[in-house]
VEXFI-142233 format. One record per residue (C-alpha): x, y, z. Coordinates in steps of 0.1 Angstrom, whole numbers, plus 5000, padded with zeros to 4 digits. Example, Ala and Ser with C-alpha at 12.3 -4.5 7.8 and 13.67 -1.06 7.14 Angstrom:
<site east="5123" north="4955" up="5078"/>
<site east="5137" north="4989" up="5071"/>
This chain:
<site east="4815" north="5014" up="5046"/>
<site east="4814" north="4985" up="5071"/>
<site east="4854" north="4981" up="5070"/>
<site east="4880" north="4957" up="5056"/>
<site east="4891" north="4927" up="5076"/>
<site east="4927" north="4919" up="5072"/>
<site east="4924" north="4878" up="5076"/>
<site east="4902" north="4882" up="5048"/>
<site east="4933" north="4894" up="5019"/>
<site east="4944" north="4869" up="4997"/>
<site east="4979" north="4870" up="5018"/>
<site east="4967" north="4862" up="5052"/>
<site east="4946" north="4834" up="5040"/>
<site east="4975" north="4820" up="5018"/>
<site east="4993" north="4821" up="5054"/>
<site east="4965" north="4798" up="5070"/>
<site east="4981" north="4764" up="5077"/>
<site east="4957" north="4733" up="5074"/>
<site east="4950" north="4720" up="5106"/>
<site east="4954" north="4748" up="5126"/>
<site east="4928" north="4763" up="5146"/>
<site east="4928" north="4795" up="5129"/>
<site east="4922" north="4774" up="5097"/>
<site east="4896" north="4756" up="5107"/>
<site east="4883" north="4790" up="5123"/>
<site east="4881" north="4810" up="5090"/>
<site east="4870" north="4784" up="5067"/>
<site east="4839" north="4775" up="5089"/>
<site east="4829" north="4819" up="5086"/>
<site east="4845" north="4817" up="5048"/>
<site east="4836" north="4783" up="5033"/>
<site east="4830" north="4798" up="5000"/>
<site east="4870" north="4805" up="4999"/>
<site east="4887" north="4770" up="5007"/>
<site east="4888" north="4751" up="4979"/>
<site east="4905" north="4784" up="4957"/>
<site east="4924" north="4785" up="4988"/>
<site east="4938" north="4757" up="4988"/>
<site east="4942" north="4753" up="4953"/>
<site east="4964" north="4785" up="4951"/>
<site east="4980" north="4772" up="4982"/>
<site east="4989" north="4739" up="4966"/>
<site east="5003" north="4756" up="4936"/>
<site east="5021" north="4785" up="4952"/>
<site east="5050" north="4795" up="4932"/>
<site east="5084" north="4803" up="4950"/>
<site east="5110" north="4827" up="4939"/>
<site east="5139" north="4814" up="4918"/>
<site east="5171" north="4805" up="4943"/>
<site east="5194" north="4824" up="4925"/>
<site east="5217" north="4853" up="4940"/>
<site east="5195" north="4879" up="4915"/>
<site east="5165" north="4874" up="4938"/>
<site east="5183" north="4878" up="4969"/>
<site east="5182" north="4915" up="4961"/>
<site east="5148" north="4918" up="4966"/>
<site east="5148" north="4895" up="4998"/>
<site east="5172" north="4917" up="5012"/>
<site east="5154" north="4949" up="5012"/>
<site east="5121" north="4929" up="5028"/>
<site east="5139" north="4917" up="5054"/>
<site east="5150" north="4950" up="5063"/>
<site east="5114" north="4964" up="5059"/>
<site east="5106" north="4936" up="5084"/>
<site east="5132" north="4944" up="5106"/>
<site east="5122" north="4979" up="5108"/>
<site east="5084" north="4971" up="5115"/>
<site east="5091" north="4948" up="5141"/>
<site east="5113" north="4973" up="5155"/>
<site east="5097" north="5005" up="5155"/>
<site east="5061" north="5005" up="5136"/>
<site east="5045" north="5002" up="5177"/>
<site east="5072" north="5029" up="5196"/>
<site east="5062" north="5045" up="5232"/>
<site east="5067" north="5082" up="5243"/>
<site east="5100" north="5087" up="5248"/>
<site east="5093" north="5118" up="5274"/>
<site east="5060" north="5137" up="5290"/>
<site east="5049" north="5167" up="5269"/>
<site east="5058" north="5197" up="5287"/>
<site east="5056" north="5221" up="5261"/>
<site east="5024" north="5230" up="5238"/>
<site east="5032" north="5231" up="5198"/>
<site east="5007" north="5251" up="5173"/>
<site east="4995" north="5225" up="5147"/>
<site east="4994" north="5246" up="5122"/>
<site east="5033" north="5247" up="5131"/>
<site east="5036" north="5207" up="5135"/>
<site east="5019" north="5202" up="5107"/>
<site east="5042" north="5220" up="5089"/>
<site east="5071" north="5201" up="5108"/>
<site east="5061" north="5165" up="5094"/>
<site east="5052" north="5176" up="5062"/>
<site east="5091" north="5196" up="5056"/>
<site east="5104" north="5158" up="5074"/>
<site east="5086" north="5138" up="5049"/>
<site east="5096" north="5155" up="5023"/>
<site east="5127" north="5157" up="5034"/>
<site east="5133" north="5119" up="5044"/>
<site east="5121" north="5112" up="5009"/>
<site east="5083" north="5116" up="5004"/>
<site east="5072" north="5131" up="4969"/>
<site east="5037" north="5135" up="4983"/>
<site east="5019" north="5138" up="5020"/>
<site east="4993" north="5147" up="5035"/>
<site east="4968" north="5149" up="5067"/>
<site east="4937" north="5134" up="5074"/>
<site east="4909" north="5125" up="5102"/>
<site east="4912" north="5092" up="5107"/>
<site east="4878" north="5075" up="5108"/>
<site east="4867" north="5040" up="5115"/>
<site east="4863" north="5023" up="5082"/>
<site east="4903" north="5031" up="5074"/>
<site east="4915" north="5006" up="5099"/>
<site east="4909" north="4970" up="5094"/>
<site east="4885" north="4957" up="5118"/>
<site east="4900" north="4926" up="5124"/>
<site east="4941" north="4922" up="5120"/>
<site east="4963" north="4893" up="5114"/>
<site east="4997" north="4902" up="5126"/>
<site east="5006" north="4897" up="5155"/>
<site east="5027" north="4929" up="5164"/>
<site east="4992" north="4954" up="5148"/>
<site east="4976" north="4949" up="5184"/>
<site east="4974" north="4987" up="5184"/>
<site east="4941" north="5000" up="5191"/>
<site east="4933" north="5030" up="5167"/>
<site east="4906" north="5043" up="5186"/>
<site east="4929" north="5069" up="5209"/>
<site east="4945" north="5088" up="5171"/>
<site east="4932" north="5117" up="5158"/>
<site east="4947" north="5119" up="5125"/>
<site east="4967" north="5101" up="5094"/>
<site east="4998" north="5110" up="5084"/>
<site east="5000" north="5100" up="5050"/>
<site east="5030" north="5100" up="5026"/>
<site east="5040" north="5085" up="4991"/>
<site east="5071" north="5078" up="4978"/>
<site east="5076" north="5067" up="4940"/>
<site east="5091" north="5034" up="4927"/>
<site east="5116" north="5029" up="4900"/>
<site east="5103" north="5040" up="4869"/>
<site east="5132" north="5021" up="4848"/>
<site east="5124" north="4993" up="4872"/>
<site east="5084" north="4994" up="4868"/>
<site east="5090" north="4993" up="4832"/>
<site east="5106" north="4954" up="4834"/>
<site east="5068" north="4943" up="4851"/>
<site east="5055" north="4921" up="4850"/>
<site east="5091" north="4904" up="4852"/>
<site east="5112" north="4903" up="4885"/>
<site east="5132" north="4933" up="4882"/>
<site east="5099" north="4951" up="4889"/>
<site east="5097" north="4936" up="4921"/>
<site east="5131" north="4957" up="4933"/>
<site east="5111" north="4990" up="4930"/>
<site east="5084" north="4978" up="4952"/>
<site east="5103" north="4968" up="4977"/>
<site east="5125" north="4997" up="4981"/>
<site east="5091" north="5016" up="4980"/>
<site east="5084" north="4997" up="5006"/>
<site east="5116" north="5000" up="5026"/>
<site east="5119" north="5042" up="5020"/>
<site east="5085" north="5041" up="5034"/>
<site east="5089" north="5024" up="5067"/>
<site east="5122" north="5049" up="5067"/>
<site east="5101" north="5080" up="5066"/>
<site east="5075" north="5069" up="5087"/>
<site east="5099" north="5058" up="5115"/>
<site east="5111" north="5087" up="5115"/>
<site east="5079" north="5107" up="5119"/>
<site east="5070" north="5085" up="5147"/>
<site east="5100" north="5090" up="5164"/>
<site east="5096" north="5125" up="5160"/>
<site east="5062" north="5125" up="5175"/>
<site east="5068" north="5103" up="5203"/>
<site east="5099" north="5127" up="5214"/>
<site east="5073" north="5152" up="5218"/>
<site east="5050" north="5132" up="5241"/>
<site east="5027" north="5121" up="5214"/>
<site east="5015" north="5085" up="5205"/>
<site east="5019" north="5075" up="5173"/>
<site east="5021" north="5041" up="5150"/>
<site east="5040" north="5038" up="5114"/>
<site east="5017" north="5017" up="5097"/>
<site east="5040" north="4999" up="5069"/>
<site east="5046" north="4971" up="5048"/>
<site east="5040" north="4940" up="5074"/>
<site east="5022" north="4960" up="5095"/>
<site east="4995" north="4983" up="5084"/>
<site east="4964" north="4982" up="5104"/>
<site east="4948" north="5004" up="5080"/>
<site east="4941" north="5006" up="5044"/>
<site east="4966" north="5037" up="5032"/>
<site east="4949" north="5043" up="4997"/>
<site east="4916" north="5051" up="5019"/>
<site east="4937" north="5081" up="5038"/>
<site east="4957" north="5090" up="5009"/>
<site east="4925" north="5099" up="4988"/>
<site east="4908" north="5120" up="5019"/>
<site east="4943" north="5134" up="5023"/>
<site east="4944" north="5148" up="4987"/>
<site east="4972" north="5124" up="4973"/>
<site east="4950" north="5114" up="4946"/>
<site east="4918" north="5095" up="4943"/>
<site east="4916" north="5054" up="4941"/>
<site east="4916" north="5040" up="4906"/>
<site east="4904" north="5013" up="4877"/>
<site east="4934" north="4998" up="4896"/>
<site east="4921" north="4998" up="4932"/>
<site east="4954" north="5012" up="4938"/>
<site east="4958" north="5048" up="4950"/>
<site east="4962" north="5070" up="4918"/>
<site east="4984" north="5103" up="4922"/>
<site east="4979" north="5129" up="4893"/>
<site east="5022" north="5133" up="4895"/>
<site east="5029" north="5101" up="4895"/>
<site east="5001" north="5076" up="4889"/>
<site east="4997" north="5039" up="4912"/>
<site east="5034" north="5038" up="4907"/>
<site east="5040" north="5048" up="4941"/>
<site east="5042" north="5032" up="4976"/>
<site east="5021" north="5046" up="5009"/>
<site east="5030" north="5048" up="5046"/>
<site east="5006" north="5060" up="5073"/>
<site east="5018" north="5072" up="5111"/>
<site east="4989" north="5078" up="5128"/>
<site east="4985" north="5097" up="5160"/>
<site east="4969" north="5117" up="5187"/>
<site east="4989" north="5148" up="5177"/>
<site east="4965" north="5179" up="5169"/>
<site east="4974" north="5185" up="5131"/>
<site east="4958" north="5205" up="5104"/>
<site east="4940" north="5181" up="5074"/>
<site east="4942" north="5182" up="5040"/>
<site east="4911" north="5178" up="5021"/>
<site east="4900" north="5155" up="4995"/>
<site east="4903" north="5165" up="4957"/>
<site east="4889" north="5156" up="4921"/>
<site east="4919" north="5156" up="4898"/>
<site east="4894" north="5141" up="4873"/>
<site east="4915" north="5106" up="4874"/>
<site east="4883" north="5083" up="4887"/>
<site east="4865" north="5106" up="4860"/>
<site east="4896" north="5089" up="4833"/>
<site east="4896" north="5058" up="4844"/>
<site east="4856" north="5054" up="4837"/>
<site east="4867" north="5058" up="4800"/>
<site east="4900" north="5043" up="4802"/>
<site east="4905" north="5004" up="4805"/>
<site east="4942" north="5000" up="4800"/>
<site east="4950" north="4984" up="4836"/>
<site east="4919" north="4962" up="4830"/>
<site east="4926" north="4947" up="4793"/>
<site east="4968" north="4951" up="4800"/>
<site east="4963" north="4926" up="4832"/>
<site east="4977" north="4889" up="4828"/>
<site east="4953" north="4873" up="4848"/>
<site east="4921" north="4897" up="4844"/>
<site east="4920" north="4907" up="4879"/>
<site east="4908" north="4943" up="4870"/>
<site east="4866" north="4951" up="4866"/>
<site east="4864" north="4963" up="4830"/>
<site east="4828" north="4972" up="4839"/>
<site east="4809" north="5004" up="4858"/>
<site east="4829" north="5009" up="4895"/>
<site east="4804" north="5000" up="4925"/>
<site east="4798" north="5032" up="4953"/>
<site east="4802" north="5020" up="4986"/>
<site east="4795" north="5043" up="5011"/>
<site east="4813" north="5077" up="5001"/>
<site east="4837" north="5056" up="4982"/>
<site east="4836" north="5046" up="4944"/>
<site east="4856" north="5016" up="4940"/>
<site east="4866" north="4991" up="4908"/>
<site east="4856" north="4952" up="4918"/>
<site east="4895" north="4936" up="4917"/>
<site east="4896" north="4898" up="4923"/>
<site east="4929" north="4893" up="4943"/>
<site east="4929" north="4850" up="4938"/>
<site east="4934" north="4862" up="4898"/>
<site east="4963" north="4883" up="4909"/>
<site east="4976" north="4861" up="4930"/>
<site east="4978" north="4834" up="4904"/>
<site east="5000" north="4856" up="4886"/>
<site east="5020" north="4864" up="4910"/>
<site east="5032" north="4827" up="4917"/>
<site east="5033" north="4822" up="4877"/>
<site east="5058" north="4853" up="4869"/>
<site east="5079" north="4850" up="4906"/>
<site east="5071" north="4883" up="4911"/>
<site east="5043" north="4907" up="4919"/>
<site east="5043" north="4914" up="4885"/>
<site east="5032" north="4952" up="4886"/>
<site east="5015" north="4954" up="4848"/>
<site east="4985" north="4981" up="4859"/>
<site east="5009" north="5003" up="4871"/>
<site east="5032" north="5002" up="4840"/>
<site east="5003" north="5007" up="4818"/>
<site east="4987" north="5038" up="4837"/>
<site east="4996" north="5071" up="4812"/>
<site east="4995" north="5084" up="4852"/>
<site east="5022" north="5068" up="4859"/>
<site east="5043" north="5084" up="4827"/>
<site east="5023" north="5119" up="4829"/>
<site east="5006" north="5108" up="4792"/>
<site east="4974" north="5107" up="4801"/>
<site east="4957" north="5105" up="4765"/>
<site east="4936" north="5083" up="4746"/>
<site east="4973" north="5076" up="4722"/>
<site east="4995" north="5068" up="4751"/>
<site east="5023" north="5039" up="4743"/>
<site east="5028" north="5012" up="4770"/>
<site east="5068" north="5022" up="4779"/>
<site east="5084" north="4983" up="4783"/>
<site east="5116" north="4972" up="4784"/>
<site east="5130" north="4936" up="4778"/>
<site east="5163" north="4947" up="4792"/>
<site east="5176" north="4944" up="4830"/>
<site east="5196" north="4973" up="4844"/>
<site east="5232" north="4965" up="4844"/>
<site east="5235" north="4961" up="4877"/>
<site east="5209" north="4935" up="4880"/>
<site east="5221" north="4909" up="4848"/>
């Protein structure tokens, strides 16, 4: 796998400005991309102004807050101690948990997991020094998820988001009390791609969806890394079967508004096996519904523990109370 370049997701190019120099930069290596670009860019839905909305604002401005705060921390003191990591292994895993995380894991990190060329400005970290992945999951909403693809759905990923960057704090912190480096890669600034550790980590394996697929609770969860050069003890890789399922199962593909999702054979790239997902149909979406509309992971019977060739699509017109 040659690795996935981070100006090249649909929402660092939609962050381009025309003019710029780093506009002119990428469409001159990417021609083939500005005139959908710009299109979607000319087009680009907003979010209603209402005081509904401003719930899900919120909670991103406090997962920004949080990455521009901590995701890059220092050691706090020099190690003087030596810590077993079958022992600190066994630490993080107990704090995840305990901070909120229904899954996590430990991998090696490798190359092709970090993003060979970044576009925010606070993921100058350099991965080359860390050893390992800490990788966690924490699930959204499910009475939330079953609103998508209209806003309410939105809500549960963003606390995902925000109980992520929690729980990964918090592991950094941990880690950089001992003497260790360590980054939380999360929402607004990941310099790696977390479904790629969460599959070696044993989380789950990478679906139809191209979104990490657990076998508790399917895409409908929400990933945070802290990498490090702590010596930990990895998790391996396993075959729940769900890459096997979603070969014969096209829910996410015929369910998705703007037919993002390959209904065809998945591609093998390197030791990966990976659905073709175009993220301009997505996006297109997106801007339509005012939210990130969320529709593959309603669908997946992983998501409601039904996987089965009968399984009923759970929906809901309704908002929760508290929201109307």
């Amino acid at each position: 796998m040659k690795g996935f370049n981070e100006k090249d997701t649909i929402f660092s190019r939609m962050d381009l400005k025309e003019d710029t120099l780093e506009y002119k930069e990428y469409y001159k290596n990417h021609p083939d991309k500005k005139e959908i670009d710009d299109e979607l860019r000319d087009s680009d839905g907003k979010f209603p102004q209402d005081d509904v909305n401003e719930l899900a604002r919120a909670i991103f401005q406090t997962v920004h807050s949080i990455g521009i705060a901590t995701s890059e921390g220092s050691v706090i003191k020099k190690r003087n101690h030596t810590i077993e990591p079958e022992l600190l292994s066994k630490r993080i895993k107990g704090l995840a948990k305990f901070s909120g995380a229904v899954q996590v894991g430990i991998a090696k990190t490798k190359k092709d997991y970090f993003y060979i060329d970044k576009n925010k400005s606070w993921n100058s970290y350099n991965a080359n020094h860390e050893k390992y992945g800490i990788v966690f999951a924490v699930r959204m909403d499910p009475e939330l998820l079953k609103c998508a693809p209209r806003f309410p759905e939105i809500i549960a990923t963003a606390k995902g988001y925000l109980d992520a960057a929690i729980i990964g704090s918090v592991i950094k912190n941990y880690l950089n009390r001992l003497g260790f480096s360590a980054f939380n890669h999360m929402e607004g600034a990941y310099g790696c791609v977390p479904a790629l550790f969460g599959q070696a980590a044993g989380l789950g394996e990478i679906g139809r969806s191209g979104l990490l697929v657990s076998p508790e609770y399917g895409p409908a969860i929400r990933l945070g890394v802290v990498t490090t050069n702590a010596d930990l003890v990895i998790d391996n890789p396993v075959d729940y079967g769900i890459q096997k399922y979603c070969s014969t199962c096209d829910l996410c593909s015929k369910s998705c508004p703007g037919k993002a999702i390959s209904d065809s054979d998945p591609i093998q790239i390197e030791d990966c096996k990976v659905w073709k997902i175009i993220p301009e149909n997505c996006y297109r979406v997106w801007q339509k519904v005012g939210s990130d509309c969320g529709v593959c992971m309603r669908v997946c019977p992983y998501t409601w523990g039904k996987a089965g060739k009968n399984f009923e699509t759970p929906y809901s017109k309704e908002n929760p109370d508290w929201i109307k």
